[in-house]
ROPANU-931554 format. One record per residue (C-alpha): residue number from 1; residue in one letter; x, y, z. Coordinates in nm, 2 decimals, m for minus. Layout:
REM ROPANU-931554
ATOM    i  aa      c1      c2      c3
ATOM  NUM   a       X       Y       Z
...
This chain:
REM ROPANU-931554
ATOM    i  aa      c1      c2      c3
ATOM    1   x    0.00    0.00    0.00
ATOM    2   x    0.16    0.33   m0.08
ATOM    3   x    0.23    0.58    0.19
ATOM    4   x    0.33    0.87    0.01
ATOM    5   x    0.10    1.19    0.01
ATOM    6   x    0.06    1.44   m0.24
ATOM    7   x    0.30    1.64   m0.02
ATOM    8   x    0.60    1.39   m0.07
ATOM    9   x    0.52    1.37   m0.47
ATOM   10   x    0.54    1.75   m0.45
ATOM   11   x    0.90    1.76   m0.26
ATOM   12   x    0.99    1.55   m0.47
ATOM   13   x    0.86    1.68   m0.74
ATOM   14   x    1.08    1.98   m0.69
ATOM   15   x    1.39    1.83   m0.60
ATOM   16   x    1.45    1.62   m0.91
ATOM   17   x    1.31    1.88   m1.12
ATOM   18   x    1.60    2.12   m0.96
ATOM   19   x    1.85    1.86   m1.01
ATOM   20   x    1.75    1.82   m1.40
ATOM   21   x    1.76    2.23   m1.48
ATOM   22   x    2.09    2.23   m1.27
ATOM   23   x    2.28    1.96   m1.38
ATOM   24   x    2.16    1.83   m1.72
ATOM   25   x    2.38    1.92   m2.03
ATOM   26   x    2.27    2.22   m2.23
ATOM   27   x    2.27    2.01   m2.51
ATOM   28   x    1.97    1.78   m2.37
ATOM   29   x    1.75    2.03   m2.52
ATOM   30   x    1.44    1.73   m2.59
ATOM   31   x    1.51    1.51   m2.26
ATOM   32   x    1.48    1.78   m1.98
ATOM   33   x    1.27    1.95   m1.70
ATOM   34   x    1.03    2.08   m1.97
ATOM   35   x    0.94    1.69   m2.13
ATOM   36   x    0.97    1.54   m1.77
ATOM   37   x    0.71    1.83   m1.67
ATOM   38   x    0.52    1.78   m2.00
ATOM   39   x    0.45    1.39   m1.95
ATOM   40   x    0.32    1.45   m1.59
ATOM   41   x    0.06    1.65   m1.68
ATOM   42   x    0.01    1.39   m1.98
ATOM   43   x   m0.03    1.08   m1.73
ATOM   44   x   m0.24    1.26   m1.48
ATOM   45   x   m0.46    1.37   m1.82
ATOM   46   x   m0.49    1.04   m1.95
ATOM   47   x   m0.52    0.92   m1.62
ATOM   48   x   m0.79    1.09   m1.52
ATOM   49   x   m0.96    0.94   m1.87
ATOM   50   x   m0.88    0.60   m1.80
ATOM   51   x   m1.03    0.63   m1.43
ATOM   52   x   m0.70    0.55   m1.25
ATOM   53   x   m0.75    0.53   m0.86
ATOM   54   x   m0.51    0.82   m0.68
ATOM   55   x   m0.27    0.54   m0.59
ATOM   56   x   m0.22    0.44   m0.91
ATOM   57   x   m0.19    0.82   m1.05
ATOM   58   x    0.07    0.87   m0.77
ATOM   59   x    0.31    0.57   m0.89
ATOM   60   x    0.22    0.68   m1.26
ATOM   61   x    0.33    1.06   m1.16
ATOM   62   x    0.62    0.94   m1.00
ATOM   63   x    0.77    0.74   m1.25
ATOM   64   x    0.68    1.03   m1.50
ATOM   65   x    0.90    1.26   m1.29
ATOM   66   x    1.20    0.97   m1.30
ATOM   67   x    1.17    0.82   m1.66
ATOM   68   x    1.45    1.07   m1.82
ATOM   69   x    1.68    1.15   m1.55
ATOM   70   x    1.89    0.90   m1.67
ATOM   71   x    2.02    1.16   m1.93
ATOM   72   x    2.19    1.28   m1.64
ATOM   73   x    2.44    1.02   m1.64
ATOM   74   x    2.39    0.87   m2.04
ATOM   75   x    2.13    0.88   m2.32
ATOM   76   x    2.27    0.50   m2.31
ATOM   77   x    2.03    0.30   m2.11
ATOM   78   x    1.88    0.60   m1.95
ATOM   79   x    1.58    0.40   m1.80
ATOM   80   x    1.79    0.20   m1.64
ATOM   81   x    2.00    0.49   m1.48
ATOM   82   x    1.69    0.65   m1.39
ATOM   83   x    1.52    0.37   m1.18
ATOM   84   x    1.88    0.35   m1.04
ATOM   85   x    1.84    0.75   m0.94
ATOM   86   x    1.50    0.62   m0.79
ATOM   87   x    1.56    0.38   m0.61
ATOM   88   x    1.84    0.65   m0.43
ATOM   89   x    1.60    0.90   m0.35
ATOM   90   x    1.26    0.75   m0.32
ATOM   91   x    1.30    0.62    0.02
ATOM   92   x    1.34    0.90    0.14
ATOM   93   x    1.00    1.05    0.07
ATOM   94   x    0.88    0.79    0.21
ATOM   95   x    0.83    0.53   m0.10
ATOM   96   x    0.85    0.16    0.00
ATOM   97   x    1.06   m0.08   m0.17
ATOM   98   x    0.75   m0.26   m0.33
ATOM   99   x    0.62    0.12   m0.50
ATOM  100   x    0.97    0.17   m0.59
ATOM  101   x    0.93   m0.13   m0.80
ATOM  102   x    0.63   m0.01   m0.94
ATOM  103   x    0.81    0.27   m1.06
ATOM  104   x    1.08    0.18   m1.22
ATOM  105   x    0.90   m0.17   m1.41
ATOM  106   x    0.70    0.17   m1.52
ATOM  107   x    0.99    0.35   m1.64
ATOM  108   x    1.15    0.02   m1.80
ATOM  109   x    0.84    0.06   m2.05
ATOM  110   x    0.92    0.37   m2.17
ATOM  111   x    1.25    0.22   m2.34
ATOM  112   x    1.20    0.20   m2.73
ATOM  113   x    1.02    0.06   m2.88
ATOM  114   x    0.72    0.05   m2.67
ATOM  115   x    0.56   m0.29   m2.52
ATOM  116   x    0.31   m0.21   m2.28
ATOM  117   x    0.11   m0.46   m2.12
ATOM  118   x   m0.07   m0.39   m1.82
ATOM  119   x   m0.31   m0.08   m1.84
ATOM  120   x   m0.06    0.16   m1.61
ATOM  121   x    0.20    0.10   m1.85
ATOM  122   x    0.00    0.19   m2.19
ATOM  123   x   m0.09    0.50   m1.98
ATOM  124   x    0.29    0.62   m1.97
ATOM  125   x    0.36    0.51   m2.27
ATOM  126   x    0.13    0.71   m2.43
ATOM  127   x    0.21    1.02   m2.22
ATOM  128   x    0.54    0.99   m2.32
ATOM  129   x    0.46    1.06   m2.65
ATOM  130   x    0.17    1.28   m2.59
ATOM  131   x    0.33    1.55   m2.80
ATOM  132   x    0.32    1.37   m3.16
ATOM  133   x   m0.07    1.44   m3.15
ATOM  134   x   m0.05    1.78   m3.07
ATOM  135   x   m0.01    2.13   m3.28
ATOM  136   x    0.28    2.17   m3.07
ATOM  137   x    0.43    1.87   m3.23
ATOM  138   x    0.66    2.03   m3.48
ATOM  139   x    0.81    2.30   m3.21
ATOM  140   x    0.86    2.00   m2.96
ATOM  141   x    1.05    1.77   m3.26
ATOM  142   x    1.29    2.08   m3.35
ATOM  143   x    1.41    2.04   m2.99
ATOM  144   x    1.45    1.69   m3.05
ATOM  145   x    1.65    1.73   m3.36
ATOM  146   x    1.91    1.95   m3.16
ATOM  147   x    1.97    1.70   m2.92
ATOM  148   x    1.99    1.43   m3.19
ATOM  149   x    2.20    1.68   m3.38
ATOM  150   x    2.45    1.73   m3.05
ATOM  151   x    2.45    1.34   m2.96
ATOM  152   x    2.58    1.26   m3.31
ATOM  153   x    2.28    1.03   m3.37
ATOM  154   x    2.17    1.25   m3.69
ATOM  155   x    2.38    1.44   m3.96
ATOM  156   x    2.10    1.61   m4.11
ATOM  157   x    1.78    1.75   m4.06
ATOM  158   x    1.67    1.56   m4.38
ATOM  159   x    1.80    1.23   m4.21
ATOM  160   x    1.60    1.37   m3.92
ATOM  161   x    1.26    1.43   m4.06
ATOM  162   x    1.25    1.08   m4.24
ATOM  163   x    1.32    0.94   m3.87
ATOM  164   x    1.02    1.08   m3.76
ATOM  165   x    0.84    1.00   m4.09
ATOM  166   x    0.90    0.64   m4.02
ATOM  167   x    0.83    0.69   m3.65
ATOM  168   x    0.49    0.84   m3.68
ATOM  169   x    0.40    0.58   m3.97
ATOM  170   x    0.45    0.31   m3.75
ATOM  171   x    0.37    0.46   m3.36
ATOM  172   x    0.03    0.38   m3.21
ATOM  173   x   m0.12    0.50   m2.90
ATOM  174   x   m0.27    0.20   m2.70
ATOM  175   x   m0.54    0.37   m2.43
ATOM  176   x   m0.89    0.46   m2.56
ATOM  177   x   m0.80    0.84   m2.42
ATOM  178   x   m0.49    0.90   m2.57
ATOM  179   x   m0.67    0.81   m2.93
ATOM  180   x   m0.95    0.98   m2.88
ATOM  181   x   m0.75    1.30   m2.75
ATOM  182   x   m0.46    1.26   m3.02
ATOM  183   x   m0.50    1.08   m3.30
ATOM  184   x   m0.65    1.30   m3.58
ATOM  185   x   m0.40    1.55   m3.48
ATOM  186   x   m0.13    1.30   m3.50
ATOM  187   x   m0.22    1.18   m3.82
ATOM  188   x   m0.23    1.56   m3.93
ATOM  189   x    0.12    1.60   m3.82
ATOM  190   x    0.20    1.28   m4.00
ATOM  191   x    0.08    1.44   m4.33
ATOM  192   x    0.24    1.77   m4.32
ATOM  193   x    0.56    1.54   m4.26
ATOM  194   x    0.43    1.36   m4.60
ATOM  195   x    0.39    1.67   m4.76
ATOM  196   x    0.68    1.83   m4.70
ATOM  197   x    0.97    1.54   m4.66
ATOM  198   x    0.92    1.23   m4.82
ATOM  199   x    1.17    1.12   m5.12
């Protein structure tokens, strides 16, 4: 049973969203305070939509709020890193070992590609990618590219935009909310992609 209050999630909360603006690379321009902040209010949204109890939305919030920090020590295996960080800090807002867990089997599913299975787990999958049905999507993606672009893992924006070509071609979301709420944008976004990039 989890013992954490909203209070604990807020401290938190804070701390780790300190510790990302303070000591994250500038060039982590995608993976940062502002996507960490981005899929919590994506998990509690869907959340709310799939009728999650408040224990549930705490452990989903939670492992929203830990699911990147990885990038602190390496894009490589960043889940892993990050339930590491978790598993540090968590305890002391009062997290038991069996929530902690929780957590991080929750964060393990945001490694790509995606393979939820339970329904907790299609819920932060789908807020982790909340943005690709949104008009925001294009603004979001640029940021993206620069930290692709810093990372070495693209040469070219034209390498870039057929990357996501491919990605929104073949991405799903896999809760009734998230479709309803995303995918006629998405598939918008997927034709101005179309449109504008494909050889």
């Amino acid at each position: 049973m989890l013992l954490t209050t909203n209070m604990q999630l807020e401290l938190v909360t804070t701390f780790i969203l300190d510790k990302l603006k303070r000591e994250l690379s500038p060039s982590i321009t995608y993976h940062n305070a502002d996507h960490t902040k981005d899929v919590m209010r994506a998990v509690k949204e869907i959340g709310a939509g799939e009728q999650v109890s408040n224990e549930e939305l705490t452990i989903l919030s939670t492992a929203a709020l830990f699911h990147d920090t990885g990038f602190l020590q390496s894009p490589e295996n960043h889940e892993s890193y990050g339930c590491d960080i978790a598993r540090k800090h968590l305890p002391y807002y009062v997290y038991n070992k069996q929530d902690i867990n929780r957590i991080c089997h929750l964060i393990m599913t945001t490694k790509m590609p995606q393979t939820p299975k339970t329904h907790l787990e299609k819920i932060i999958c789908d807020a982790d990618l909340d943005y690709l049905g949104r008009e925001d999507f294009f603004e979001i993606s640029e940021r993206l590219y620069e930290e692709m672009r810093a990372l070495g893992t693209v040469s070219s924006h034209e390498e870039y935009m057929q990357i996501q070509l491919n990605f929104l071609s073949a991405h799903h979301y896999f809760t009734h909310t998230a479709k309803k709420m995303r995918n006629k944008i998405k598939e918008e976004n997927l034709t101005k992609i179309k449109t504008n990039w494909e050889a």
